[in-house]
C-alpha positions as CSV (number, residue, x, y, z in Angstrom):
1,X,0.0,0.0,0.0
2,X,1.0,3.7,-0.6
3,X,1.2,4.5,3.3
4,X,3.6,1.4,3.8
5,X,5.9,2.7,0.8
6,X,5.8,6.1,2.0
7,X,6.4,6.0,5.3
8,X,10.1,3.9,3.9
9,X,11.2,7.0,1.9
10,X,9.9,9.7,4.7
11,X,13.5,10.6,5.0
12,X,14.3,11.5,1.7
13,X,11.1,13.7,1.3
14,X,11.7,16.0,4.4
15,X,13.6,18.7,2.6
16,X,10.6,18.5,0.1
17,X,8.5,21.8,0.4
18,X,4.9,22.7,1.4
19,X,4.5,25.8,-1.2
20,X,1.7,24.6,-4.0
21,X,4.4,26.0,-6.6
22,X,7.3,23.2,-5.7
23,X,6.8,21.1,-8.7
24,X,6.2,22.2,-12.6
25,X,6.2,20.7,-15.7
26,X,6.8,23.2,-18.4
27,X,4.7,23.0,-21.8
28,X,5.8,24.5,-25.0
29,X,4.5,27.7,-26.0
30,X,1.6,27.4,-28.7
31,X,3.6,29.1,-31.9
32,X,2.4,32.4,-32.6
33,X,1.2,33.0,-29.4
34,X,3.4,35.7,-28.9
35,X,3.0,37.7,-31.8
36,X,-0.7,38.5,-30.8
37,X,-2.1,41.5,-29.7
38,X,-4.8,41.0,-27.0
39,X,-7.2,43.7,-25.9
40,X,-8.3,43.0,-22.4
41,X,-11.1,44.9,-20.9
42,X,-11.1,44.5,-16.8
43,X,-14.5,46.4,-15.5
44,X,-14.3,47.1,-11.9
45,X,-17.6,46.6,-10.6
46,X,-16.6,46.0,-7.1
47,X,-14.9,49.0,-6.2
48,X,-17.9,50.6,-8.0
49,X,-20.0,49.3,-6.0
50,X,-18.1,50.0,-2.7
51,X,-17.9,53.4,-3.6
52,X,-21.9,53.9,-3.2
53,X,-23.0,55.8,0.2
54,X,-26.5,55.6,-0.6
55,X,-29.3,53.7,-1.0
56,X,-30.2,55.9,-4.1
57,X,-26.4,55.4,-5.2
58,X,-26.7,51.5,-5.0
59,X,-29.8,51.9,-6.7
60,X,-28.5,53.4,-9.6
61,X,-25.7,50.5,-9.7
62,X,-27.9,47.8,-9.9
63,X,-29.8,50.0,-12.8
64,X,-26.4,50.7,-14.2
65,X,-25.3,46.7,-14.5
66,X,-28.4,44.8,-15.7
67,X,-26.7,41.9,-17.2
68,X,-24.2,41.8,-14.6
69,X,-27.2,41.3,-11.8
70,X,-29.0,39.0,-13.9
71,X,-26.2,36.3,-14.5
72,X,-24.7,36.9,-10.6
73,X,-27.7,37.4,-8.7
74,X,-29.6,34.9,-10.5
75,X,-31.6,33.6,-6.8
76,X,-31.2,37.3,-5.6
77,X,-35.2,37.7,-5.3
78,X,-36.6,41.2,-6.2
79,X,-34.9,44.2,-6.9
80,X,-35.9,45.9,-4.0
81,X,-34.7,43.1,-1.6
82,X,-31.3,43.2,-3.8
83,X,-30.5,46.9,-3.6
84,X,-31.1,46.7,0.2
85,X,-28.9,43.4,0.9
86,X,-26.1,45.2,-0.9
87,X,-26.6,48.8,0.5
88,X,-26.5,46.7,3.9
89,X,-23.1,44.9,3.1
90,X,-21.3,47.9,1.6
91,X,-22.2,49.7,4.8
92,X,-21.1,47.0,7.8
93,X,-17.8,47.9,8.6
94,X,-16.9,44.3,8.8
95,X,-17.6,43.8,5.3
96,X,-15.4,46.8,4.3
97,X,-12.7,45.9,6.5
98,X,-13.1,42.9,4.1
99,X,-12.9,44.4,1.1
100,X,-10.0,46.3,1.9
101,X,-7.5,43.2,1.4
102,X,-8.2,43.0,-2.0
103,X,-5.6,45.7,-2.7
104,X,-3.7,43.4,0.0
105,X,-4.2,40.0,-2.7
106,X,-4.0,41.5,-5.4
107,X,-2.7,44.3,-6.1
108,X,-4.0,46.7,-8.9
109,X,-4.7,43.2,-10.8
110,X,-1.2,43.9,-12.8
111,X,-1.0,39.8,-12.6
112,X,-4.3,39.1,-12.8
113,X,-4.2,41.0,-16.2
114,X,-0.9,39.8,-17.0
115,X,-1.9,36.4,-16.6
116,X,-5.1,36.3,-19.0
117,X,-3.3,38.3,-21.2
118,X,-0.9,35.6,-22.2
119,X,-3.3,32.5,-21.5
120,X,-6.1,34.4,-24.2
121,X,-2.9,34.7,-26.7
122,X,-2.2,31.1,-26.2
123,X,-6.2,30.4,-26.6
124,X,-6.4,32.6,-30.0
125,X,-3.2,30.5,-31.4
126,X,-5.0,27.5,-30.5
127,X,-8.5,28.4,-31.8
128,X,-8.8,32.7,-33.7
129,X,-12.2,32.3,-33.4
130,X,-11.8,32.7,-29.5
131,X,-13.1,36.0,-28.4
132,X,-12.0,37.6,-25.8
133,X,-14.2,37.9,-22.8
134,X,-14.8,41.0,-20.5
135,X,-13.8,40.6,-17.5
136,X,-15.7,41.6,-14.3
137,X,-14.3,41.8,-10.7
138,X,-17.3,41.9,-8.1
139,X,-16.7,41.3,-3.9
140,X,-20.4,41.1,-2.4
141,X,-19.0,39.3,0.8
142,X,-20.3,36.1,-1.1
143,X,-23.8,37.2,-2.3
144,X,-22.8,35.8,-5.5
145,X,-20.6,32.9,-7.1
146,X,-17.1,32.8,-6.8
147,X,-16.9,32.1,-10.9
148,X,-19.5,32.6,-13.7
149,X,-18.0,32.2,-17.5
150,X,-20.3,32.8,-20.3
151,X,-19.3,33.2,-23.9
152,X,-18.8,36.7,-23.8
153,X,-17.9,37.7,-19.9
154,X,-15.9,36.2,-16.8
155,X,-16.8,37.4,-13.5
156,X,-14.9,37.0,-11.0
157,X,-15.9,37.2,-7.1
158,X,-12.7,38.7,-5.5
159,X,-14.1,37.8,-1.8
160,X,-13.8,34.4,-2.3
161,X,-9.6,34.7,-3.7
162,X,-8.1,36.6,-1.4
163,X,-6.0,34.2,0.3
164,X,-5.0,32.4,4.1
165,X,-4.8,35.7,5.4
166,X,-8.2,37.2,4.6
167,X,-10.3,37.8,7.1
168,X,-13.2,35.7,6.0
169,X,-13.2,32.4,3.6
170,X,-15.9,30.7,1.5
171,X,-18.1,28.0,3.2
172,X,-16.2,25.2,1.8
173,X,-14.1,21.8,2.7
174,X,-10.7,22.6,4.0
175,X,-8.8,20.7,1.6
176,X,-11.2,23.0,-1.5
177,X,-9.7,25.9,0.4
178,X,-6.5,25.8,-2.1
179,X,-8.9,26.9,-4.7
180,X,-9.4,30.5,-3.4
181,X,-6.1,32.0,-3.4
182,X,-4.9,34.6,-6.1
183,X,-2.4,32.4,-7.3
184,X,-5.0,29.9,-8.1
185,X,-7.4,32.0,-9.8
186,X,-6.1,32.2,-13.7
187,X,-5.7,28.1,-13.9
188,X,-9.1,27.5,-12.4
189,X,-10.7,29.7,-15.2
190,X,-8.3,28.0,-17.7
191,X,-9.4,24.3,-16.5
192,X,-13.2,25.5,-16.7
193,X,-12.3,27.0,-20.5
194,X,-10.9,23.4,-21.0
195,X,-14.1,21.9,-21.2
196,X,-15.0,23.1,-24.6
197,X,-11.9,22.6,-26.3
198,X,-11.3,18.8,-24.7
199,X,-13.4,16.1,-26.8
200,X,-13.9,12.5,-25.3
201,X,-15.8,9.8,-26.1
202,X,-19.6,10.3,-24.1
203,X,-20.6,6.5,-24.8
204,X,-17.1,5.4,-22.8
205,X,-18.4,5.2,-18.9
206,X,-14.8,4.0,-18.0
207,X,-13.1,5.3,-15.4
208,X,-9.8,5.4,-17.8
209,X,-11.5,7.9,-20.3
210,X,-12.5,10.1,-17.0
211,X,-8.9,9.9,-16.2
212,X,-7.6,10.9,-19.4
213,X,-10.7,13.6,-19.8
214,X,-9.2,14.9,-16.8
215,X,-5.5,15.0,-17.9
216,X,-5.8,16.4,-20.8
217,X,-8.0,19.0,-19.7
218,X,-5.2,19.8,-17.1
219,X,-2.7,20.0,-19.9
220,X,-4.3,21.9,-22.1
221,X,-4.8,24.5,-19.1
222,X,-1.1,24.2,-18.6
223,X,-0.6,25.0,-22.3
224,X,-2.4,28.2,-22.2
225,X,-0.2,29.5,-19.4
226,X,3.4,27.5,-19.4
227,X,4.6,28.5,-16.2
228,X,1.7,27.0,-14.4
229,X,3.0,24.6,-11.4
230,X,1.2,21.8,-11.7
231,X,-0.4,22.3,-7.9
232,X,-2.3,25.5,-8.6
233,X,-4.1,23.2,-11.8
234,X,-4.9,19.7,-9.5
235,X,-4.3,21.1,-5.7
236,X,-1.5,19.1,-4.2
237,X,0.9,20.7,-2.2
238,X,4.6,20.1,-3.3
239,X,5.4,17.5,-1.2
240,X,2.6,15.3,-2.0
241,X,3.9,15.7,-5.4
242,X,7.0,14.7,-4.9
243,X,5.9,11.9,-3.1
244,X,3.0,10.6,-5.4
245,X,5.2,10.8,-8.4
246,X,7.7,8.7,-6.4
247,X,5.1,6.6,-5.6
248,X,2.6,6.2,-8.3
249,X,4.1,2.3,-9.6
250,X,2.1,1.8,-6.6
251,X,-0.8,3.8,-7.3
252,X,-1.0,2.2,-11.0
253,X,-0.2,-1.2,-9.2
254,X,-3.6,-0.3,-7.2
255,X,-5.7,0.3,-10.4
256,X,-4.4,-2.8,-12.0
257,X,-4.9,-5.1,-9.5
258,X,-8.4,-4.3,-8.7
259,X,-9.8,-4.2,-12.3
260,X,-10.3,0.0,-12.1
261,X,-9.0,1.4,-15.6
262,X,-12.4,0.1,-17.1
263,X,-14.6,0.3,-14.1
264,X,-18.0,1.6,-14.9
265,X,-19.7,1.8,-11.4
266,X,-19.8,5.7,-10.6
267,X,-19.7,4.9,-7.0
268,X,-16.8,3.5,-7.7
269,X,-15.4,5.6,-10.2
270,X,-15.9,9.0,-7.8
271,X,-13.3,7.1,-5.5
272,X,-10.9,7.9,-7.4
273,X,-11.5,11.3,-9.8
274,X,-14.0,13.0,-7.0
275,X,-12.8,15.9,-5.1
276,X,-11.9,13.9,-1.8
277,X,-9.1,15.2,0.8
278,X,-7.3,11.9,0.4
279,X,-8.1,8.5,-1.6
280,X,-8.3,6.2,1.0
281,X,-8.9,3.2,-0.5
282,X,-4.8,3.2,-1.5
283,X,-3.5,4.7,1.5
284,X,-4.0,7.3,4.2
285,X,-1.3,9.7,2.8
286,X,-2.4,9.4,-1.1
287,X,-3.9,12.4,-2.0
288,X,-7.7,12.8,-3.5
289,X,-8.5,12.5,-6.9
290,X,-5.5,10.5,-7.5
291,X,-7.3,9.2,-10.8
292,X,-7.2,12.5,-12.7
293,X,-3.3,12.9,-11.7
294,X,-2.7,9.4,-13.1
295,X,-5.1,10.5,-15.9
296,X,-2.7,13.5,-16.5
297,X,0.7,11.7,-16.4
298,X,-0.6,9.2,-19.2
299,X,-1.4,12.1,-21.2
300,X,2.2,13.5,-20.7
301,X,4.1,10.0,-21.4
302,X,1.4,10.2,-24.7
303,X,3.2,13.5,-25.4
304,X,6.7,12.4,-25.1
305,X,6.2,9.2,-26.9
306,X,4.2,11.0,-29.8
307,X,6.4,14.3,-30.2
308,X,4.4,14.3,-33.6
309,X,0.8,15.0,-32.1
310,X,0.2,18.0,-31.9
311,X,-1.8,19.8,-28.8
312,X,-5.4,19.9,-31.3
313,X,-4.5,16.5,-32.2
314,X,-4.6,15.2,-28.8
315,X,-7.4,17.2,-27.5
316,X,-9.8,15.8,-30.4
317,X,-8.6,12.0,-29.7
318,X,-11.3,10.3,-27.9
319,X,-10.2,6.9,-27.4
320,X,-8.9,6.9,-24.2
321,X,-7.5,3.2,-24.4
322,X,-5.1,4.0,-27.3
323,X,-4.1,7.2,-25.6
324,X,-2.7,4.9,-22.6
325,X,-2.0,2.1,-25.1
326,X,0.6,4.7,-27.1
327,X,1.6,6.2,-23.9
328,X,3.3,3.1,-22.7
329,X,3.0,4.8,-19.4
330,X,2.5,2.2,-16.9
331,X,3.8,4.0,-13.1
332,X,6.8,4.6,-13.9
333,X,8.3,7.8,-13.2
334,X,9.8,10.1,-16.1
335,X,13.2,9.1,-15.6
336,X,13.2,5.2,-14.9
């Protein structure tokens, strides 16, 4: 079992570190990326909206932003009740304290733009029909969702990013918590954009083809932004990196043995590609959704044993078997 293995090589990994940007694997740049001009347009409805003193001047916001309220309000209830739940929240000096460590986060968003910026070139290389969304930055003290993408527009609800330090943090599972820090924010929008570009086969139930759904979605996220460390896509810290690569003959040993790779059961299958803190089933110490990070490595042994296949060629192959068949991946690490 994982613990048993891990528990041997415990030495070795102490000098490994906690940060979620210990361990990377660095895609090439899509060609031509560079050479294009993106125009981004950041709309600050947040500090809009915290600049409001009156209920008359909140009012006037909500009038002012109709689409915006529709898409991010969408359970808000009437307008009336609306305008007074956030003329309540931009007055309670809580709330503002609050909104005052988004400078903190972030910044003047120079890396939130910066960030886009070259993941929307990369996206535009990859597909120049892509049109680049508006952005919007809203902080309601979670009144609204901490994402909504639509074809044209990306809000993004600041409140629930700002980091450890802020003073409050979304109502979520500890181990989700890695989610809402700045650094995470870019390659969670980039894994969500993912879904449209990665094609798998919908009449394959197995868990294999969720695995390789997954890892290629994570890759392609990684190709849009190159320096991405592999943590801020999949959320393990950089020692459980370290040690899950080291590991993971016994992690594919796992999957092998008990028939998984073409499993069908969902409750079964969530075991192992669900968002979990850990997967118990293999050990105590192996990390959650251990599926889509085996998932991910096939798809990167695919890439190094097919240097021909290009990133659109992979994304559009749907059979998952010959993806793991090609990759000749089966838990070893990189270098053995």
């Amino acid at each position: 079992m994982i613990f048993s293995f891990l528990a041997g090589i415990a030495g070795v990994l102490t000098g490994c570190h906690e940060e979620t940007d210990s361990v990377r694997h660095t895609p090439k740049s899509l060609p031509g990326a560079d050479t294009i001009s993106i125009h981004l347009v950041i709309q600050r409805l947040d500090s809009s909206l915290f600049a409001c003193r009156t209920r008359t001047d909140v009012e006037a916001w909500v009038t002012a932003n109709p689409a915006f309220v529709r898409s991010y309000f969408p359970e808000a209830g009437k307008r009336e009740q609306l305008v007074s739940e956030l003329f309540r929240r931009v007055n309670e000096p809580s709330l503002r304290e609050f909104y005052g460590q988004t400078k903190e986060s972030f910044g003047n968003f120079d890396t939130l733009r910066r960030e886009l910026t070259t993941a929307f070139r990369h996206l535009k290389a990859y597909d120049p029909a892509f049109r680049v969304p508006e952005i919007r930055l809203a902080f309601t003290g979670f009144l609204g969702s901490d994402l909504v993408l639509t074809d044209s527009t990306i809000t993004i609800g600041t409140d629930y990013f700002l980091g450890n330090k802020a003073k409050f943090r979304p109502d979520v599972y500890g181990y989700q918590l890695w989610r809402y820090n700045p650094k995470a924010l870019v390659p969670q929008i980039l894994f969500i954009l993912s879904e449209k570009y990665v094609e798998t086969n919908r009449q394959d139930k197995s868990l294999l083809n969720e695995m390789i759904g997954y890892g290629k979605a994570y890759e392609f996220a990684q190709t849009l932004l190159p320096e991405t460390p592999d943590s801020l896509l999949i959320g393990y810290t950089g020692k459980q990196l370290a040690e899950t690569e080291i590991a993971q003959d016994l992690v594919w040993a796992h999957l092998i043995d008990n028939k998984l790779l073409y499993e069908t059961n969902p409750m079964k299958k969530v075991k192992y590609t669900g968002d979990r803190p850990t997967t118990f089933e293999i050990g105590p110490r192996c990390p959650g959704s251990i599926g889509r990070w085996v998932g991910w490595q096939i798809v990167r042994f695919y890439k190094e044993q097919n240097p021909d296949v290009t990133v659109r060629e992979l994304m559009q192959n749907k059979d998952a078997r010959q993806i793991l068949e090609l990759s000749k991946y089966r838990g070893q690490t990189p270098e053995s």
